[in-house]
TORROGU-837521 format. One record per atom (N, C-alpha, C): residue in one letter; chain; atom name; x, y, z. Coordinates in steps of 0.001 Angstrom, whole numbers, plus 500000, padded with zeros to 6 digits. Example, Ala and Ser with C-alpha at 12.3 -4.5 7.8 and 13.67 -1.06 7.14 Angstrom:
<rs>
r r->A c->A a->N c1->513190 c2->494310 c3->507800
r r->A c->A a->CA c1->512300 c2->495500 c3->507800
r r->A c->A a->C c1->513200 c2->496700 c3->507800
r r->S c->A a->N c1->512850 c2->497750 c3->507080
r r->S c->A a->CA c1->513670 c2->498940 c3->507140
r r->S c->A a->C c1->512900 c2->500030 c3->507870
</rs>
This chain:
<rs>
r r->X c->A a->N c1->516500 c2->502517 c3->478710
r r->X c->A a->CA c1->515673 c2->501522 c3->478055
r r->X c->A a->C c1->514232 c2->501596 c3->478563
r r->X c->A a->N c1->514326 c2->501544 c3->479687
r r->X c->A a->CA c1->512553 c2->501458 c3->480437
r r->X c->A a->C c1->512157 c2->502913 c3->480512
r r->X c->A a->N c1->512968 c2->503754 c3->480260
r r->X c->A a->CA c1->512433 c2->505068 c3->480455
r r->X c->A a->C c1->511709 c2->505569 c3->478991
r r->X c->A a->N c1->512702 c2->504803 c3->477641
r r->X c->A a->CA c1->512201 c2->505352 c3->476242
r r->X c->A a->C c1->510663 c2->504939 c3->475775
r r->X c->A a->N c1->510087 c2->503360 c3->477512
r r->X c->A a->CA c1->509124 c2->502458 c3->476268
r r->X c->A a->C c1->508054 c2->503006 c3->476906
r r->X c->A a->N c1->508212 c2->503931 c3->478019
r r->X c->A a->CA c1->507150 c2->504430 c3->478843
r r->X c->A a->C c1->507003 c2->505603 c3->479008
r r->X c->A a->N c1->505796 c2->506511 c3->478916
r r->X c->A a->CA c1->506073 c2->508298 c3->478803
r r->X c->A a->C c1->506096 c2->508499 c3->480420
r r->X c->A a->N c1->506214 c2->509890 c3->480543
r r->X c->A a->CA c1->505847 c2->509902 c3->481794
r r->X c->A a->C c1->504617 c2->510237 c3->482385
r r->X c->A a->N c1->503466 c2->510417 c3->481588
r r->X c->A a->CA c1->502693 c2->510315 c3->481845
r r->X c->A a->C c1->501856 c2->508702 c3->482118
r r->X c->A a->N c1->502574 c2->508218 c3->481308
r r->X c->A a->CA c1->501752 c2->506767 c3->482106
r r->X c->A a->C c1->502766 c2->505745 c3->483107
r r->X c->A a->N c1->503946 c2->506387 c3->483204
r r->X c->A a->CA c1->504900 c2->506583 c3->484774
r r->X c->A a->C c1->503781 c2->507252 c3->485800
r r->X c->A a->N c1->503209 c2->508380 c3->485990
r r->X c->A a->CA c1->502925 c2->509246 c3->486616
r r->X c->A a->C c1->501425 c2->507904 c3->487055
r r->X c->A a->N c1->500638 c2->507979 c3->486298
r r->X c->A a->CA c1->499407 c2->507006 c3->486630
r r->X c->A a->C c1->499800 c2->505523 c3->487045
r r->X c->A a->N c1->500697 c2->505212 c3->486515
r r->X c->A a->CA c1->501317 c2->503937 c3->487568
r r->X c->A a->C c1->501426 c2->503868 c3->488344
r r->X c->A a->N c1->502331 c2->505121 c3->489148
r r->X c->A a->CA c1->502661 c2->505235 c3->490498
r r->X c->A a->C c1->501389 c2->506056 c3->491128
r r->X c->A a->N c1->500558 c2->506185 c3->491291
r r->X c->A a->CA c1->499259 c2->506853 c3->491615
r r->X c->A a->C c1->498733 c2->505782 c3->491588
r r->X c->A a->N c1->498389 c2->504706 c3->490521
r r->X c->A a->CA c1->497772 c2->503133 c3->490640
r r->X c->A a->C c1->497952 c2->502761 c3->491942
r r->X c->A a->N c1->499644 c2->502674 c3->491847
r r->X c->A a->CA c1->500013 c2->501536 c3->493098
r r->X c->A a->C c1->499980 c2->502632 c3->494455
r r->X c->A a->N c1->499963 c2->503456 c3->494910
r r->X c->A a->CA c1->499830 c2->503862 c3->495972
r r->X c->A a->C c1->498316 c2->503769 c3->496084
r r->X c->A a->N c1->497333 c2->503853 c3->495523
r r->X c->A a->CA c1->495818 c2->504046 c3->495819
r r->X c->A a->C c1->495598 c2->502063 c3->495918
r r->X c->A a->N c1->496344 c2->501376 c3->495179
r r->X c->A a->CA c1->496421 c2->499904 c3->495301
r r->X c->A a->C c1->496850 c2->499100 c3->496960
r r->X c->A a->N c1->497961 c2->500511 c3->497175
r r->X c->A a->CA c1->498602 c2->499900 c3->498500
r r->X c->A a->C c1->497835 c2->500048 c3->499573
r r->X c->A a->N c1->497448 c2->501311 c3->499499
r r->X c->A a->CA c1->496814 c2->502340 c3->500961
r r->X c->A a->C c1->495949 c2->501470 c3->501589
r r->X c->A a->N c1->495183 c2->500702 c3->501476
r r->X c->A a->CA c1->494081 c2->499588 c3->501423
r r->X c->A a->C c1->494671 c2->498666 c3->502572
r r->X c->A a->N c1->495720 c2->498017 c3->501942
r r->X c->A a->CA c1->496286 c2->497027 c3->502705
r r->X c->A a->C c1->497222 c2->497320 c3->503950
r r->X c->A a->N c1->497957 c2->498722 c3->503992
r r->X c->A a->CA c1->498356 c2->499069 c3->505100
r r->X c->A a->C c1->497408 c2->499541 c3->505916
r r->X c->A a->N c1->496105 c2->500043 c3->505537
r r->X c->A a->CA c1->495145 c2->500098 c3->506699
r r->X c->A a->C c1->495035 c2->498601 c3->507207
r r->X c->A a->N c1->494871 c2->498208 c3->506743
r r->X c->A a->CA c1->494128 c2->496712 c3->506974
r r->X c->A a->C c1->495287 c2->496003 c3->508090
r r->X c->A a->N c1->496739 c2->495787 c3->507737
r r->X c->A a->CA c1->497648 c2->495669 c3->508778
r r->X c->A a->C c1->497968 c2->496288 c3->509912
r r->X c->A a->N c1->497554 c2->497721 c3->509904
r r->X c->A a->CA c1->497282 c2->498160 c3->510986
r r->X c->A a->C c1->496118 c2->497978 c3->512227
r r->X c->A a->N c1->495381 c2->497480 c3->511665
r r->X c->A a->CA c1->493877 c2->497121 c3->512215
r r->X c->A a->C c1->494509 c2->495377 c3->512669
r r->X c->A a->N c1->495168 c2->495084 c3->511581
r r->X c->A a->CA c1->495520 c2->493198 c3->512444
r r->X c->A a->C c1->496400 c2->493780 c3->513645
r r->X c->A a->N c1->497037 c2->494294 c3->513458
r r->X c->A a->CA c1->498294 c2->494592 c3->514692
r r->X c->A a->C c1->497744 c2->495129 c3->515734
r r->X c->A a->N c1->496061 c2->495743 c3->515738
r r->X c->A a->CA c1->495756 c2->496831 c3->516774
r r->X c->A a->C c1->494991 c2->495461 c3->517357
r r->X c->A a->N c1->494452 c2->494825 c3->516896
r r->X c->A a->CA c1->494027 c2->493198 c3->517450
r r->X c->A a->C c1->494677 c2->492372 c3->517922
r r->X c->A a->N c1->495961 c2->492288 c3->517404
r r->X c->A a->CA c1->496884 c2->491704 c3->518540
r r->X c->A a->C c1->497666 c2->491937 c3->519490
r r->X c->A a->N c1->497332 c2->493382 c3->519709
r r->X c->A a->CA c1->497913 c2->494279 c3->521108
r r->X c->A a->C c1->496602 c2->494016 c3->521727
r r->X c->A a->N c1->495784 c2->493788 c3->521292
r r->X c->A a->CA c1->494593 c2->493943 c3->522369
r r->X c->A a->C c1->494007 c2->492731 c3->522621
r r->X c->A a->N c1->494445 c2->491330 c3->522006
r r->X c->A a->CA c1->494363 c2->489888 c3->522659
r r->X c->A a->C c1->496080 c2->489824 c3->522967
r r->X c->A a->N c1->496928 c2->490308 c3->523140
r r->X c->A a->CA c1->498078 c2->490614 c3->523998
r r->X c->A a->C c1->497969 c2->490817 c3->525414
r r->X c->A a->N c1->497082 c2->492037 c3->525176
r r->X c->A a->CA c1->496558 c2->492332 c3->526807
r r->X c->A a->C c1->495631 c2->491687 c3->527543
r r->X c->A a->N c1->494994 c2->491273 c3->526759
r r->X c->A a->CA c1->493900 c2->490030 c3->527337
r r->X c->A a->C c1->494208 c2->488909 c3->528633
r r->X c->A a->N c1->495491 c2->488597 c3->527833
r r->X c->A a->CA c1->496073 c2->486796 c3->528105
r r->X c->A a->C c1->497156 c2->487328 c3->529394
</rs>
């Protein structure tokens, strides 16, 4: 059903969307977590 309403070409740019959508925010959690190892060590 979801495969007939969608080609795979705009499968293919979806999933390219959401990884270039994601990449962003796992930097960004990595950078909170590297801040709280380092007011970790602080205290």
């Amino acid at each position: 059903m979801f495969h007939k309403e969608i080609s795979s070409t705009d499968m293919k740019v979806l999933t390219v969307a959401s990884v270039f959508l994601t990449l962003p925010f796992i930097f960004y959690a990595r950078d909170i977590a590297h801040s709280l190892r380092d007011i970790a060590e602080k205290r």
